[in-house]
C-alpha positions in Angstrom: 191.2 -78.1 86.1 189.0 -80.2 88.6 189.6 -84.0 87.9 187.2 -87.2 88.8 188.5 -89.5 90.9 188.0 -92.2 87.7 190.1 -89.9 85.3 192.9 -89.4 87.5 195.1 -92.8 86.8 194.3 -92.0 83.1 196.7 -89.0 83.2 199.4 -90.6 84.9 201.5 -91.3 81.4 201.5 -87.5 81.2 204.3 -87.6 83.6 206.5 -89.5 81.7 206.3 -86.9 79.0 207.6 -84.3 81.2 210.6 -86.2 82.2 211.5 -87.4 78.6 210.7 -83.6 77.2 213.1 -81.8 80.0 216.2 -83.6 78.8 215.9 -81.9 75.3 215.7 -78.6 77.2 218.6 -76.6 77.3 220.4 -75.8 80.8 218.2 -72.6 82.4 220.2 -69.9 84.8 218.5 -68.3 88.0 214.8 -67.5 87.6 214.1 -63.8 86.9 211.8 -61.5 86.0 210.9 -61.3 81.7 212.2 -57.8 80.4 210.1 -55.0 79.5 210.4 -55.2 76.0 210.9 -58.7 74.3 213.2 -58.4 71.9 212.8 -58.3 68.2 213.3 -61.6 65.4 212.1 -64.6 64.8 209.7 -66.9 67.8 211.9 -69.0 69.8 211.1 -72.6 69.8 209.7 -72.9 73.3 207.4 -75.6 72.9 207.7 -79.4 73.3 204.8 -82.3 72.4 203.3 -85.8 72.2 202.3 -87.5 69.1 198.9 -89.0 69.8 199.5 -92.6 67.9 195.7 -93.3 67.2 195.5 -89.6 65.7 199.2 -89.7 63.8 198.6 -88.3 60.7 196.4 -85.5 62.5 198.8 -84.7 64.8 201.7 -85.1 62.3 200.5 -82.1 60.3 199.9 -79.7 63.2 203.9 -80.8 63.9 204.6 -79.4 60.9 202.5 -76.4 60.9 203.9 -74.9 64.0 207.5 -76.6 63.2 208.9 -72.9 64.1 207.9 -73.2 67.5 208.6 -77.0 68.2 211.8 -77.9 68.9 211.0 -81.6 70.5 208.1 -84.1 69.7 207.6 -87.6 71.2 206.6 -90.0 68.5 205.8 -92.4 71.4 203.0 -93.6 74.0 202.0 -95.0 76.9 199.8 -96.8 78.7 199.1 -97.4 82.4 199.3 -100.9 83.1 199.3 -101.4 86.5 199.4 -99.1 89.4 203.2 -99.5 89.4 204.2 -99.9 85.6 203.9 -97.9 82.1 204.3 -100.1 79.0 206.0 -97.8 76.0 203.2 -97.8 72.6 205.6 -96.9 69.3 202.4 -97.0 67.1 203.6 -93.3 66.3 207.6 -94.3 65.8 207.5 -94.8 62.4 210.2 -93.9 60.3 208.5 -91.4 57.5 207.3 -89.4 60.5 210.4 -89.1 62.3 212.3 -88.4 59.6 209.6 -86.0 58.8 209.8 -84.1 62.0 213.8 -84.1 61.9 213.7 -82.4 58.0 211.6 -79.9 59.9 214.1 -79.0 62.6 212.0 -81.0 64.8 214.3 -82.7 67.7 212.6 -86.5 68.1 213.3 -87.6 71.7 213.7 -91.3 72.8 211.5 -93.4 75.2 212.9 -92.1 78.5 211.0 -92.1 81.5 213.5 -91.6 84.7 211.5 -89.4 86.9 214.8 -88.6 88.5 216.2 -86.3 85.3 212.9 -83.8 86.2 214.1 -79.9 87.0 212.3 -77.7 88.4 211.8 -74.3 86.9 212.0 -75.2 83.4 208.6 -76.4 81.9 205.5 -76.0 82.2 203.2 -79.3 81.3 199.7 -78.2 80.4 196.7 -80.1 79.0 195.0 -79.6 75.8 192.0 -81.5 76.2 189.5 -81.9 78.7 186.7 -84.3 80.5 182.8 -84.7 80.5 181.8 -87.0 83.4 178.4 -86.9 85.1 177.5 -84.1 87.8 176.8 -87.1 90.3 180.5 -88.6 89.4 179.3 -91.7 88.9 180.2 -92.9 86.0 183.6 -93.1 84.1 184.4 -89.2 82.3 184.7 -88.9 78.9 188.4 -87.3 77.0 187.3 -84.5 75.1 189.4 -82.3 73.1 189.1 -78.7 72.7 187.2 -79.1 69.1 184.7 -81.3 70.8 184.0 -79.7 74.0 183.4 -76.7 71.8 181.1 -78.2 69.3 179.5 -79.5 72.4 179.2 -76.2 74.1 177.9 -74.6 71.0 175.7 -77.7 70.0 173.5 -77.5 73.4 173.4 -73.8 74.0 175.5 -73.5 76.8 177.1 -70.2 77.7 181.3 -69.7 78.3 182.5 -69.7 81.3 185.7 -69.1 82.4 186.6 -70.2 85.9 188.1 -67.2 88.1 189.7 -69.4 90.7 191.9 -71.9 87.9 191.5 -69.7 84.7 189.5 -73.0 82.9 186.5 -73.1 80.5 183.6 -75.0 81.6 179.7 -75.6 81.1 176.8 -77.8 81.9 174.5 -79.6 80.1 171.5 -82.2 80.1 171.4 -85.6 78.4 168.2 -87.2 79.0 168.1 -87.0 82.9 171.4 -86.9 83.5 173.3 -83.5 83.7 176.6 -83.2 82.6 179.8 -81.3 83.4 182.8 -80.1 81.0 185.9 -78.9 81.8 188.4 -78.2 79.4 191.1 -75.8 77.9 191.4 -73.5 75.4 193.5 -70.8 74.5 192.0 -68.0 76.4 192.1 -69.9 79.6 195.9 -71.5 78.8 197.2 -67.8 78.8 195.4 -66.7 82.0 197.3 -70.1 83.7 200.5 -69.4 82.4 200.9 -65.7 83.1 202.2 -66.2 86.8 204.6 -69.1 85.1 205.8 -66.5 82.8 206.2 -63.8 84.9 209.2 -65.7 87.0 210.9 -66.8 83.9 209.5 -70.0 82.4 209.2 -70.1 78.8 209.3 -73.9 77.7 205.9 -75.3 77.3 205.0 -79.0 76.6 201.5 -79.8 74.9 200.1 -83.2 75.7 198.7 -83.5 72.6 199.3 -82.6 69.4 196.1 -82.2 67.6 193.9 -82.1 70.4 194.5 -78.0 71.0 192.6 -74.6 70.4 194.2 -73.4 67.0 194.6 -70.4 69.2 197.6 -71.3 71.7 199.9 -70.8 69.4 199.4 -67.3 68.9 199.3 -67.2 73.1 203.0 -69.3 73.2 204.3 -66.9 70.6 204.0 -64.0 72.8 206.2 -65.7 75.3 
């Protein structure tokens, strides 16, 4: 998904989740090829998130909704503050909710952010949200989630659009004078961008957030 310039520094935190998230993974073997048929029981936990601290209680529900296909959350946060340092946010840590996710089978991983513990090949990091900026780019873009973008979409009339080239929803709209621009994610589109993921063998996805996604991705991570 297209980024402005503005927005860009604003994601940097989600790196950290990737690199605290891939120590909770297990150990993967050479990449191959899925099998024809998957086989039959229960979904595996392949999915891993972030706790969103101002939206805790939100978030800490839809934990426990999908607990069967969690198996690690991040109670934590962080915050870019300077070009060269994150500062750690445990407005999420508290003890009800980790004890909470941990009585759901829910591993809680610790504030780790060594970029040197990353490997390749076994998760895939993908967005749940999305941005409105202006068309111009100059101003600052807005964090929308996928329930906002929507209500927008639906609220000004605008058609969906799925981009062919990065398999992401988008639309335009007016506000005043200014036109606008959304990108964001939603289940349909998450699917199209993980196919080529899946097809080589990765199954572990991390969601940064919790609470911020379409209902509908679970259904798309359940299928593998």
């Amino acid at each position: 998904m297209p980024l402005p310039r503005t927005s860009r520094r604003a994601l940097r935190p989600v790196s950290a989740l990737v690199s605290l998230l891939l120590a909770a993974l297990p150990a993967t073997t050479a990449l191959s090829p899925p099998p024809d048929a998957p086989a039959a029981g229960p979904v595996p936990r392949t999915a891993s998130a972030w706790l969103p601290y101002w939206d805790r209680e939100n978030a800490y529900r839809d934990a426990l909704r999908h607990a069967g296909q969690l198996h690690t959350v991040s109670p934590f946060w962080y915050r870019t503050a300077a070009a060269d340092r994150i500062e750690g946010h445990p407005g999420a840590g508290d003890a009800r909710i980790v004890a909470g996710l941990h009585r759901a089978g829910i591993d809680v991983v610790p504030t780790v952010m060594d970029m040197d513990t990353m490997k390749p090949g076994e998760l895939a990091a993908i967005l749940t949200t999305g941005w409105d900026w202006r068309a111009d780019g100059t101003r600052p873009a807005r964090h929308v989630t996928w329930k906002e973008a929507e209500a927008l979409r639906r609220k000004v009339g605008a058609p969906y659009a799925l981009d062919p080239a990065s398999g992401t929803p988008h639309f335009t709209y007016d506000e005043g004078p200014v036109s606008r621009t959304v990108w964001y994610e939603d289940a349909r589109g998450i699917g199209v961008q993980l196919a080529p993921l899946r097809k080589y063998g990765v199954r572990n996805t991390s969601l940064w957030a919790l609470g911020f996604e379409d209902p509908g991705l679970w259904k798309v991570l359940a299928r593998g």
